[in-house]
LODREN-769986 format. One record per residue (C-alpha): residue number from 0; x, y, z. Coordinates in nm, 4 decimals, always signed. Layout:
// residues N
(node NUM; (X; Y; Z))
...
// end
This chain:
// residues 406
(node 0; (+2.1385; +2.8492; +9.8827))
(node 1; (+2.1443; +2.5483; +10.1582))
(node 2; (+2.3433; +2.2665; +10.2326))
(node 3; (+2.1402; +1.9412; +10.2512))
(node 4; (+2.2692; +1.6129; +10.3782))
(node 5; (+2.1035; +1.3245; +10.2622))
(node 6; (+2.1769; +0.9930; +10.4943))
(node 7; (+2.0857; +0.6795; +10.4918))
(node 8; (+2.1861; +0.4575; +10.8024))
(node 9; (+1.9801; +0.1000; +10.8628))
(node 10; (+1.9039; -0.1069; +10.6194))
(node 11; (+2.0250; -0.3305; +10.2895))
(node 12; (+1.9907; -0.2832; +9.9127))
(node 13; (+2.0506; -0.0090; +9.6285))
(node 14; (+1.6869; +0.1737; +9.7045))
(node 15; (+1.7946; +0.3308; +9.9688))
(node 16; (+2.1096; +0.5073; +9.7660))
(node 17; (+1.8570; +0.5095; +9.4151))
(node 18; (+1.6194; +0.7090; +9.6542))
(node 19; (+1.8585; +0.9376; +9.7839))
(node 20; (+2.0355; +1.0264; +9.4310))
(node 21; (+1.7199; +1.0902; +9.2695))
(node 22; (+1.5961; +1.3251; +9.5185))
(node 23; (+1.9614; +1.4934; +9.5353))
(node 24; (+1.9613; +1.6126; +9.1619))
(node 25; (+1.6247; +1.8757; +9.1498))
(node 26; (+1.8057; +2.0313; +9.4785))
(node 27; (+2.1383; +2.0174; +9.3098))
(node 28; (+1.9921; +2.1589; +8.9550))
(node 29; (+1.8484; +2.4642; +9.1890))
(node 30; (+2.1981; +2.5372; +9.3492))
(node 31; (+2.1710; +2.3521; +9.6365))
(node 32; (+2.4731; +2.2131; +9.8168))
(node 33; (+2.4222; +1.8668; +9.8454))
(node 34; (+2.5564; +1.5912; +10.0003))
(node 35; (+2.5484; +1.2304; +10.0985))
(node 36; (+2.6340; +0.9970; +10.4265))
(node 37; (+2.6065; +0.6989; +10.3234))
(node 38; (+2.5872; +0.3402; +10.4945))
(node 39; (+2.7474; +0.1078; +10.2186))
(node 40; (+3.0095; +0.3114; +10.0199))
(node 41; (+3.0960; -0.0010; +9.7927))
(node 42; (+2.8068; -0.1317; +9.6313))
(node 43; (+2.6427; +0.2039; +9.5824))
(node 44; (+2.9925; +0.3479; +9.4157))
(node 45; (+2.8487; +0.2895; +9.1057))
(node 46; (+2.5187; +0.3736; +9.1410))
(node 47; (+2.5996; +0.7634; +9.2573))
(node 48; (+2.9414; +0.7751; +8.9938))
(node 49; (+2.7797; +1.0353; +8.7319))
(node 50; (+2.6105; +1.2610; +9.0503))
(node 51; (+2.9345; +1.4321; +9.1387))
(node 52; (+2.8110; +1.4466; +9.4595))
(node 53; (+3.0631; +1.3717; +9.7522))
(node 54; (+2.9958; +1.0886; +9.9721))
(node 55; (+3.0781; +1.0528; +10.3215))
(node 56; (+3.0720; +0.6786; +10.5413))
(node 57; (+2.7627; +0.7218; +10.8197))
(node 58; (+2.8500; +0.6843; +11.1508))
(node 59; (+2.6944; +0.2737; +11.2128))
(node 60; (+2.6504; +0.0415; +11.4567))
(node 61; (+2.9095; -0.2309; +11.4899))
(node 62; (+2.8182; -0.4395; +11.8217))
(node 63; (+2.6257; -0.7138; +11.8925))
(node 64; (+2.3681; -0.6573; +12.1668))
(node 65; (+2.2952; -0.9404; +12.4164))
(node 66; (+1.9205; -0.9942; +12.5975))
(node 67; (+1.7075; -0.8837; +12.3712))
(node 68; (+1.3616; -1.0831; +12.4315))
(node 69; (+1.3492; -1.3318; +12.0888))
(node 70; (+1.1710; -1.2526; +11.7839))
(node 71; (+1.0983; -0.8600; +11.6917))
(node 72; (+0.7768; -0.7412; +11.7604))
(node 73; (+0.8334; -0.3817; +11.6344))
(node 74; (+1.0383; -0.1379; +11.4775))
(node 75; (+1.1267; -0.0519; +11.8378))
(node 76; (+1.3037; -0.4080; +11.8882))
(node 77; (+1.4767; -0.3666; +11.5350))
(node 78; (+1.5998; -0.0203; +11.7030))
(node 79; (+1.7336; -0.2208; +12.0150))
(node 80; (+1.9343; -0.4092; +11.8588))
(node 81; (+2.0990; -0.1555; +11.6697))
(node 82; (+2.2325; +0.0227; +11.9825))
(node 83; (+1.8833; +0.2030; +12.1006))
(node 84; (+1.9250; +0.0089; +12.4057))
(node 85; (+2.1757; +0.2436; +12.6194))
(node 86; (+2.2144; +0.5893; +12.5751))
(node 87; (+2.5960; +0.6524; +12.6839))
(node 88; (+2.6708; +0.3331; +12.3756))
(node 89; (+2.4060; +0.5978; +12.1522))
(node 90; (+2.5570; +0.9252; +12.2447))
(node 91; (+2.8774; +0.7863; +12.0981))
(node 92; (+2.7192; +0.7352; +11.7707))
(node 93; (+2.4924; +1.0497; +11.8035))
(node 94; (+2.8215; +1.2723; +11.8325))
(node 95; (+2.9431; +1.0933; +11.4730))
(node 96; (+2.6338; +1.2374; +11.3023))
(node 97; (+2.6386; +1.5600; +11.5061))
(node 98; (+3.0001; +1.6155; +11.4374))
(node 99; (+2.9695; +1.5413; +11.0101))
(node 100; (+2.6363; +1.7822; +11.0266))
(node 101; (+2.7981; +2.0556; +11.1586))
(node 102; (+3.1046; +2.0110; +10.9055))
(node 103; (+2.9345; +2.0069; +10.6220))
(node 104; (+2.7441; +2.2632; +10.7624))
(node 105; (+2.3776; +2.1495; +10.7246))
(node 106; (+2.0695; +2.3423; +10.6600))
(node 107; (+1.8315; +2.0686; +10.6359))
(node 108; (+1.8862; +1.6940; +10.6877))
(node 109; (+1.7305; +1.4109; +10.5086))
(node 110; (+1.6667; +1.0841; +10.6434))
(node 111; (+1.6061; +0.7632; +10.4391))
(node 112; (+1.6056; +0.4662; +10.7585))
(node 113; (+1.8466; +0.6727; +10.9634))
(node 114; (+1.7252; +0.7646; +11.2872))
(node 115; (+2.0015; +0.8673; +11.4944))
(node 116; (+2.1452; +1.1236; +11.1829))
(node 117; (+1.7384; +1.2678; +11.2547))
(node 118; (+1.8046; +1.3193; +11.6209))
(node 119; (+2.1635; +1.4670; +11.5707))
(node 120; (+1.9579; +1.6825; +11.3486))
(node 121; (+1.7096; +1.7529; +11.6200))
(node 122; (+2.0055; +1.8086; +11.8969))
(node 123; (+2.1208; +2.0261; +11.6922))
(node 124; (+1.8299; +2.2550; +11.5553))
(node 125; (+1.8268; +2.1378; +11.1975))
(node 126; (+1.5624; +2.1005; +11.0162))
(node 127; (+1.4996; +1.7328; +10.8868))
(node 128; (+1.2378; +1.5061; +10.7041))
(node 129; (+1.2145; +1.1113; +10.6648))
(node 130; (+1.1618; +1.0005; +10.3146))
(node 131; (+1.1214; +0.6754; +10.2340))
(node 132; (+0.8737; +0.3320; +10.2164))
(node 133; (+0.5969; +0.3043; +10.4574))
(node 134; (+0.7729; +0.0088; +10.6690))
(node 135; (+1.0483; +0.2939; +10.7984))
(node 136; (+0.8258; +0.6048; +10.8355))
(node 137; (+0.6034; +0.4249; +11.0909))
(node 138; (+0.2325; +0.5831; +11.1751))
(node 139; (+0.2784; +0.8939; +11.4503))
(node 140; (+0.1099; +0.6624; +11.7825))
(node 141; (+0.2048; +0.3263; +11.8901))
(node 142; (+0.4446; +0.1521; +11.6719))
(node 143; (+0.2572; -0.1265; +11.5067))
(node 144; (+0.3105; -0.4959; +11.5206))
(node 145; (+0.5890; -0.6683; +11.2751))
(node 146; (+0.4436; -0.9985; +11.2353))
(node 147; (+0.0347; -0.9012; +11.3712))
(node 148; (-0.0579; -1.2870; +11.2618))
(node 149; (+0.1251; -1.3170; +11.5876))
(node 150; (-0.0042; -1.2297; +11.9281))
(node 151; (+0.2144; -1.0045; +12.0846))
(node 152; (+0.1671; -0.9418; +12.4784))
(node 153; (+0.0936; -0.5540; +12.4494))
(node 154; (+0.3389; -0.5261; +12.7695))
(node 155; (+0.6119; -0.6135; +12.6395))
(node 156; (+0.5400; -0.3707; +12.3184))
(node 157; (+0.4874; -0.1145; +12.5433))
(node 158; (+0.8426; -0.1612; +12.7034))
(node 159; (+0.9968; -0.2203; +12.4010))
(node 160; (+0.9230; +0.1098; +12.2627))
(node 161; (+0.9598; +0.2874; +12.6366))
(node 162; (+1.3133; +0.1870; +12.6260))
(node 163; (+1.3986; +0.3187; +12.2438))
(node 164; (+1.2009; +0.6457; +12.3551))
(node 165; (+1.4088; +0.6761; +12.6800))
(node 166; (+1.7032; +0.6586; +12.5240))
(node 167; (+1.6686; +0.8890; +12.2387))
(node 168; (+1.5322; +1.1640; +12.4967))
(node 169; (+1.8674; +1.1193; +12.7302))
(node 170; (+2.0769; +1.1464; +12.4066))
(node 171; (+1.8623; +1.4823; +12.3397))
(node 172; (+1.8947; +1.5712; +12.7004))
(node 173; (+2.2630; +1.5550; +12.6681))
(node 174; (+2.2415; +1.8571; +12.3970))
(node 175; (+1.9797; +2.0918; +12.5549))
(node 176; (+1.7237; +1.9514; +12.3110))
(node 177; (+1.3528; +1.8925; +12.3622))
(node 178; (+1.2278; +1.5372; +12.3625))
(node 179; (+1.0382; +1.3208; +12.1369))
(node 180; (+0.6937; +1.2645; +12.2701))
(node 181; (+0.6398; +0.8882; +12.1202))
(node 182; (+0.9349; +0.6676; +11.9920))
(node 183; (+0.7724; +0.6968; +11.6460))
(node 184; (+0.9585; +1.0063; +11.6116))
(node 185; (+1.2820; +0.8893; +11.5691))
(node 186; (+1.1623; +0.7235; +11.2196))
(node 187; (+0.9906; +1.0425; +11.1361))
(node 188; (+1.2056; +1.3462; +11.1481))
(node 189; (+0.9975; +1.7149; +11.1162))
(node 190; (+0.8332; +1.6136; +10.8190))
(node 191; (+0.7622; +1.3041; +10.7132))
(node 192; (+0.7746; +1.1997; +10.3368))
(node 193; (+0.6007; +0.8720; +10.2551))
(node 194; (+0.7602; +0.7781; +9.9593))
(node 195; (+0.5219; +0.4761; +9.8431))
(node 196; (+0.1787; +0.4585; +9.7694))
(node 197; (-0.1270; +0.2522; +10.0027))
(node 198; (-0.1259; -0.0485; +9.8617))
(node 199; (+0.1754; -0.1060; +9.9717))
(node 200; (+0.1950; +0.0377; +10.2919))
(node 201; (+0.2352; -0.2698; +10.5600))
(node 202; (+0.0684; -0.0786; +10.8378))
(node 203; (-0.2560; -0.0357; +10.6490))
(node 204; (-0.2739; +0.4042; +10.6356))
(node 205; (-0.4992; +0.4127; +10.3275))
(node 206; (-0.7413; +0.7126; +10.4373))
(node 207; (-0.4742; +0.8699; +10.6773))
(node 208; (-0.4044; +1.2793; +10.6789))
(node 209; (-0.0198; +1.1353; +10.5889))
(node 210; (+0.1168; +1.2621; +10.2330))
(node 211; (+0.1810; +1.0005; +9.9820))
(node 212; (+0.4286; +1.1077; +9.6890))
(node 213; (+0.4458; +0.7152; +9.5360))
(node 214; (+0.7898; +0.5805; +9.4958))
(node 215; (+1.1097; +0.7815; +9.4373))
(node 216; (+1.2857; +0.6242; +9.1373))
(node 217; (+1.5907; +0.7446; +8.9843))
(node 218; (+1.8628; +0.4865; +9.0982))
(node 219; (+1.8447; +0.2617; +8.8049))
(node 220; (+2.1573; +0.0915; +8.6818))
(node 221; (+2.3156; +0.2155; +8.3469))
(node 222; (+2.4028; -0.1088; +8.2278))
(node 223; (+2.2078; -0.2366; +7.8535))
(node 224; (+2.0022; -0.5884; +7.9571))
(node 225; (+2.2293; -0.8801; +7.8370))
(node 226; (+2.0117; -1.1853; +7.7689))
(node 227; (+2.1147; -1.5423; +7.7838))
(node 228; (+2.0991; -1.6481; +7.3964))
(node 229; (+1.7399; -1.8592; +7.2995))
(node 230; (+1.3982; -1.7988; +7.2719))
(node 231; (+1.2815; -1.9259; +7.6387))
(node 232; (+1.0527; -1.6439; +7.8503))
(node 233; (+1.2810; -1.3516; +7.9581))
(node 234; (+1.3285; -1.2774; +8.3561))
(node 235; (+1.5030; -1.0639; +8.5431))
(node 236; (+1.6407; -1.1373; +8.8881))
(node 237; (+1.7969; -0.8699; +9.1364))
(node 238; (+1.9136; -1.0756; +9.3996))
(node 239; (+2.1150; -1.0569; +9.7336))
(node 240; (+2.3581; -1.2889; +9.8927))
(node 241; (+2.3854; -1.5803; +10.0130))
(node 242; (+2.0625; -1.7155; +10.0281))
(node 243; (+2.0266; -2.0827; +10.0486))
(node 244; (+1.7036; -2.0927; +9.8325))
(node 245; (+1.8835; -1.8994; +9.5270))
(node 246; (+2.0532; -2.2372; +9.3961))
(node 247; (+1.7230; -2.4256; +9.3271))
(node 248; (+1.5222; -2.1205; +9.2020))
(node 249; (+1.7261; -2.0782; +8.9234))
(node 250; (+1.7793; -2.4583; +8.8533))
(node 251; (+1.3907; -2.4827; +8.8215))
(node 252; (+1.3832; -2.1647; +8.6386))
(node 253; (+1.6780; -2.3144; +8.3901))
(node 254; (+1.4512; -2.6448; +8.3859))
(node 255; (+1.1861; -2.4445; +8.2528))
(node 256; (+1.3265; -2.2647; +7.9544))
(node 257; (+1.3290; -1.9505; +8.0653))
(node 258; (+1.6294; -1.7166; +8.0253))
(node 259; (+1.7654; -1.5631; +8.3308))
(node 260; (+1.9290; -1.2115; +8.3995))
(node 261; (+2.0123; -1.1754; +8.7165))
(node 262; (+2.2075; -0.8670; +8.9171))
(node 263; (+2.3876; -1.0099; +9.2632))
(node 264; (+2.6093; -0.7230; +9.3699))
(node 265; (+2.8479; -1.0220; +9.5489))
(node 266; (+2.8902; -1.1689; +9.2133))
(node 267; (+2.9435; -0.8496; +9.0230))
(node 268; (+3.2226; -0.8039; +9.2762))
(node 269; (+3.4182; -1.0692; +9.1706))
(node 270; (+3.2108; -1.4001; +9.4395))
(node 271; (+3.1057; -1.6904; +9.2666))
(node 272; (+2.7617; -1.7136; +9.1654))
(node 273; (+2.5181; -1.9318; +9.3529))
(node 274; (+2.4306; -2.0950; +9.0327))
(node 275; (+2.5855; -2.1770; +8.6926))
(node 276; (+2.3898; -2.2296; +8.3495))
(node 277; (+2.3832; -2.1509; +8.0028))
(node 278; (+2.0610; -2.0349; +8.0387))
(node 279; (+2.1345; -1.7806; +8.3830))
(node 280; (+2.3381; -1.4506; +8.2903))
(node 281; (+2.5094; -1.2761; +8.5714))
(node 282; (+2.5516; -0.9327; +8.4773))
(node 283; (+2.8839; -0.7536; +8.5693))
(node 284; (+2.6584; -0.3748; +8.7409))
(node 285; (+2.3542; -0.2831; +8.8220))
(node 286; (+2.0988; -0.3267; +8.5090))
(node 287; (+1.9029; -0.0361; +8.3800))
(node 288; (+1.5676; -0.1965; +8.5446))
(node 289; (+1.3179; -0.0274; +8.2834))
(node 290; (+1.4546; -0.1580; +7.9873))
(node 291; (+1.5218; -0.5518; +8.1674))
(node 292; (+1.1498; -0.5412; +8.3249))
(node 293; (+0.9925; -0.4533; +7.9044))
(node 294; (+1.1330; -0.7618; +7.8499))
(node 295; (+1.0265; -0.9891; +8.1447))
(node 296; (+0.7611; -1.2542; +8.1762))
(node 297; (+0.7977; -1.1688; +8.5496))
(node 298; (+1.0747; -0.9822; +8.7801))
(node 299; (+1.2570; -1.1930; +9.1088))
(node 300; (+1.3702; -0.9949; +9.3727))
(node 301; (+1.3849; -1.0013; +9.7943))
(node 302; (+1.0816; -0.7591; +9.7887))
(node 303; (+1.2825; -0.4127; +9.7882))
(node 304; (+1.0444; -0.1729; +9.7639))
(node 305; (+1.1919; +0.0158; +9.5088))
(node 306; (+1.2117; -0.3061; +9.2601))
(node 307; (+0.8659; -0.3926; +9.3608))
(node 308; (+0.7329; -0.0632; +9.3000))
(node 309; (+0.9260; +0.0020; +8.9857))
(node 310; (+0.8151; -0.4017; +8.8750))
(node 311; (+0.4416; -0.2847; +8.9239))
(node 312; (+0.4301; +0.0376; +8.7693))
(node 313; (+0.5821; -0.1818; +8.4444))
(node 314; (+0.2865; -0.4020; +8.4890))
(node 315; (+0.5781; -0.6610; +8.5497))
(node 316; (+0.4549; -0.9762; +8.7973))
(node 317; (+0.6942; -1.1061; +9.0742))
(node 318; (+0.8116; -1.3453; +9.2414))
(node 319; (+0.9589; -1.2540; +9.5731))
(node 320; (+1.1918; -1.4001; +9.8405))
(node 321; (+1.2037; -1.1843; +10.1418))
(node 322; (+1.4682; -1.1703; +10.3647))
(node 323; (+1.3856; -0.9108; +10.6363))
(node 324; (+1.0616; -0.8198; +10.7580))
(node 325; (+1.0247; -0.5170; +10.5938))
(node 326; (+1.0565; -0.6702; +10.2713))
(node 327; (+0.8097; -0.9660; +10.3984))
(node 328; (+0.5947; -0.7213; +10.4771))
(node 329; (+0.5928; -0.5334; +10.1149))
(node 330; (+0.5768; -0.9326; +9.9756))
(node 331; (+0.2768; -0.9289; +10.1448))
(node 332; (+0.1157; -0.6274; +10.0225))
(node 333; (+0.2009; -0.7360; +9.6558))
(node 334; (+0.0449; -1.0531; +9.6981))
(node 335; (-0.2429; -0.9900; +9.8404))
(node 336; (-0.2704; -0.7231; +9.5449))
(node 337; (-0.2436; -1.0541; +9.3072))
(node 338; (-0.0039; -0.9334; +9.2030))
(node 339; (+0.3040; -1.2096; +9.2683))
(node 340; (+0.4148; -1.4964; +9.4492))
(node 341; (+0.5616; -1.4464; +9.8016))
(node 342; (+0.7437; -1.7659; +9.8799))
(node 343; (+0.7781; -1.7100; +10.2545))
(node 344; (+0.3850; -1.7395; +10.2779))
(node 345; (+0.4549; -2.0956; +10.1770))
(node 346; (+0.5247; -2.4395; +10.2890))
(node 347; (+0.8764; -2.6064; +10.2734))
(node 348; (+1.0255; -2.8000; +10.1255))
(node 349; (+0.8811; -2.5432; +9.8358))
(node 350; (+0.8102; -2.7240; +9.4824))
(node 351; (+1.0363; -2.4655; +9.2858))
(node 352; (+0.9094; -2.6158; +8.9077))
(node 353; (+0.5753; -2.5531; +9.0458))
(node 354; (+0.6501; -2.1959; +9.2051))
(node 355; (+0.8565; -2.1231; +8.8681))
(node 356; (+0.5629; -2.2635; +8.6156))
(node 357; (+0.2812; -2.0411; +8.8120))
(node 358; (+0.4492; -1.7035; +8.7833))
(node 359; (+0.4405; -1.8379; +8.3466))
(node 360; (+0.1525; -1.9682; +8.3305))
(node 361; (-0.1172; -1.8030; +8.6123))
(node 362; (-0.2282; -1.5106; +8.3869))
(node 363; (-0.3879; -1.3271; +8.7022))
(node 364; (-0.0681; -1.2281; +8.8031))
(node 365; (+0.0046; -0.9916; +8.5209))
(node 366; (-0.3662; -0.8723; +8.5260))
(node 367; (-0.2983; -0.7503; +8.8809))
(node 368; (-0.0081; -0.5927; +8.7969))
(node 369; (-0.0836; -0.4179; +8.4943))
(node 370; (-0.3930; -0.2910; +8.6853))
(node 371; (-0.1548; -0.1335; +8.9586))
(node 372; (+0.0036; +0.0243; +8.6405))
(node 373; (-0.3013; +0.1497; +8.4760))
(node 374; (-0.4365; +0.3041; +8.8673))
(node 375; (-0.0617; +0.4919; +8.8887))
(node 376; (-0.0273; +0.5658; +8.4851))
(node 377; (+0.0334; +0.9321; +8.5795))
(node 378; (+0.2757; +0.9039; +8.8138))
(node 379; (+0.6194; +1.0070; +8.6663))
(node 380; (+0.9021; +0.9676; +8.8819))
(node 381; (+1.0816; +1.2721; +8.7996))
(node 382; (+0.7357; +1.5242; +8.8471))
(node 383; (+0.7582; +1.3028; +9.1975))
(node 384; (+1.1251; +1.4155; +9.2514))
(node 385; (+1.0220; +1.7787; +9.1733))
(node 386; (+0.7849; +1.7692; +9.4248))
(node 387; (+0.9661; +1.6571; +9.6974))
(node 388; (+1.2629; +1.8809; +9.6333))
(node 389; (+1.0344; +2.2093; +9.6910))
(node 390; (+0.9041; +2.0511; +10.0089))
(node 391; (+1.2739; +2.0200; +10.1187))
(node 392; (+1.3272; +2.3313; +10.0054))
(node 393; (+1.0584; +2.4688; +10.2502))
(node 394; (+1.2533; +2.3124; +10.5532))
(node 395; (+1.5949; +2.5741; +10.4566))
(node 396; (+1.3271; +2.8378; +10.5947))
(node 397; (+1.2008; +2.6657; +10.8884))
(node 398; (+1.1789; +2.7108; +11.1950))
(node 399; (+1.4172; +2.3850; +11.3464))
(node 400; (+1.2436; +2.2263; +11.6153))
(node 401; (+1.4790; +2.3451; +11.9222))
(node 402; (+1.7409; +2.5678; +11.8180))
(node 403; (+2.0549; +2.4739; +11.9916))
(node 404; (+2.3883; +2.6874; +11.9268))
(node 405; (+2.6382; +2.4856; +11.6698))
// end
């Protein structure tokens, strides 16, 4: 039997944790030691509390880093700023991840957003595979444009990524490990798991020799739906604080009838919520998402992929306010699916009883997202789970990359 580290290491939200857990237990159920490094111990506490599973903090990045050119143009300028910059301020972190690996004794290391637990991996000899969305397991060439309504001098991509490569080869360097050929690599580990499906891939891979294994889900909340008393439209809200927006959304959505449920993990933790009504429920944990979305005229959320993806396959519409651009990106994808309502595509100041009174009225909505659900009506998350767990289990009996001595 192996031991098999799961980490996640940029990034916000519960998917990443939901992601991780529900790949954890087939691996566990087969004897597997398991374990996870983890970059937000609090809010995920209850999300992993009936695994058993022992969690560890991930080594992160804590400093700000000055020059960067404005504006990111790629997942290599997200990377910058998040310490790729200089190798001796990398090597630092590098040694965190190399030093937990090697005490919890790793056989195979999996990565969900966590590139410099991959190349620890890699200086080290370990086997290792990304899962995840399609934003963080970039195509294996050039990294794509972030915003590609935008033109981007191709120089300045080109230096961007240069940099990121440069450094994570002098961190490898450092261990007597080969280098990464593209900067690509870094988001990719041995063997890359795209854990979505092409319609919502933001870099357009439909057709592509790259595996698709549709979205991991198996971090839903335990918590029973508690619904504001009346007989207004049901919707459920996962949301994420502050945001200065959330106020008037669910004043318009109050306005309209309709009776709120929404999950803020800020709120849940004892912060005031953005927003107080009769008619807007702030539940006290995560919600079990299956049961809240049967009962939805439509789902709100910041465009998590694994909300969005678990909203679709309900046949659920949404209405989405992105925060990052990942999660503009997956807005994107749903809307042009017609499938919801991405409010960052839109003009402000934004007409919220207008915004509110499409997602209940425009029936195309739901007809695009119950078609999503009828194209994926054989997908079943835990078959998907199953699946991914042999392909890790493949890794525990290959060859690592560049065996170092540990």
């Amino acid at each position: 039997m192996a031991n098999i580290v799961f980490c996640w290491e940029l990034g916000a939200a519960l998917g990443h944790a939901g992601r991780l857990k529900a790949l954890a237990r087939p691996l566990r159920a087969r004897g597997h030691e398991v374990s996870f490094v983890l970059r937000d111990l609090v809010h995920t506490r209850r999300l992993l509390a009936d695994t058993g599973i022992p969690v560890y903090q991930a080594p992160l990045w804590l400093h700000r880093v000055e020059g960067l050119p404005p504006g990111e143009a790629s997942l290599a300028d997200i990377l910058l700023a998040c310490g790729w910059l200089d190798a001796d301020a990398m090597a630092g972190l590098v040694d965190g991840w190399r030093n937990l690996l090697s005490a919890l004794h790793a056989d195979v290391v999996v990565g969900d957003y966590a590139p410099a637990a991959l190349l620890a991996a890699r200086s080290l000899g370990i086997a290792s595979s990304a899962v995840g969305a399609g934003f963080q397991i970039p195509p294996a060439g050039p990294l794509p444009p972030l915003r590609d309504w935008e033109a981007v001098p191709q120089a300045r991509m080109a230096a961007t990524e240069a940099r990121v490569l440069a450094t994570a080869n002098a961190v490898l360097a450092r261990h007597g490990a080969a280098p990464y050929a593209r900067a690509a690599d870094l988001l990719r580990g041995d063997v890359p798991l795209l854990c979505t499906w092409p319609e919502l891939d933001p870099w357009g891979r439909a057709g592509t020799d790259e595996r698709w294994f549709g979205s991991t889900i198996g971090g839903a909340g335990a918590d029973m739906p508690a619904w504001p008393d009346g007989d207004g439209p049901r919707v459920f809200a996962y949301l994420r604080g502050p945001h200065p927006e959330h106020g008037a959304m669910l004043d318009a959505l109050a306005r309209a009838g309709c009776r709120t449920l929404s999950y803020l993990p800020d709120v849940a933790a004892g912060a005031a919520p953005p927003f107080a009504h009769p008619l807007i429920a702030w539940a006290a944990g995560p919600v079990a998402l299956d049961m809240a979305l049967r009962e939805s005229a439509f789902a709100i959320c910041h465009a998590g992929e694994s909300t969005v993806s678990q909203s679709l396959l309900a046949g659920v519409p949404l209405l989405m306010l992105p925060r990052t651009a990942e999660s503009f990106l997956t807005a994107r994808c749903v809307r042009r699916l017609g499938a919801g309502i991405n409010v960052n595509e839109m003009a402000r100041p934004l007409d919220w009883d207008a915004v509110v009174g499409r997602m209940l009225e425009e029936r195309d909505f739901r007809a695009a997202a119950q078609a999503f659900a009828r194209r994926h009506a054989e997908f079943a998350a835990d078959r998907q789970a199953e699946t991914i767990a042999g392909v890790l289990e493949g890794l525990v009996r290959r060859p690592a990359a560049v065996p170092v001595p540990r």
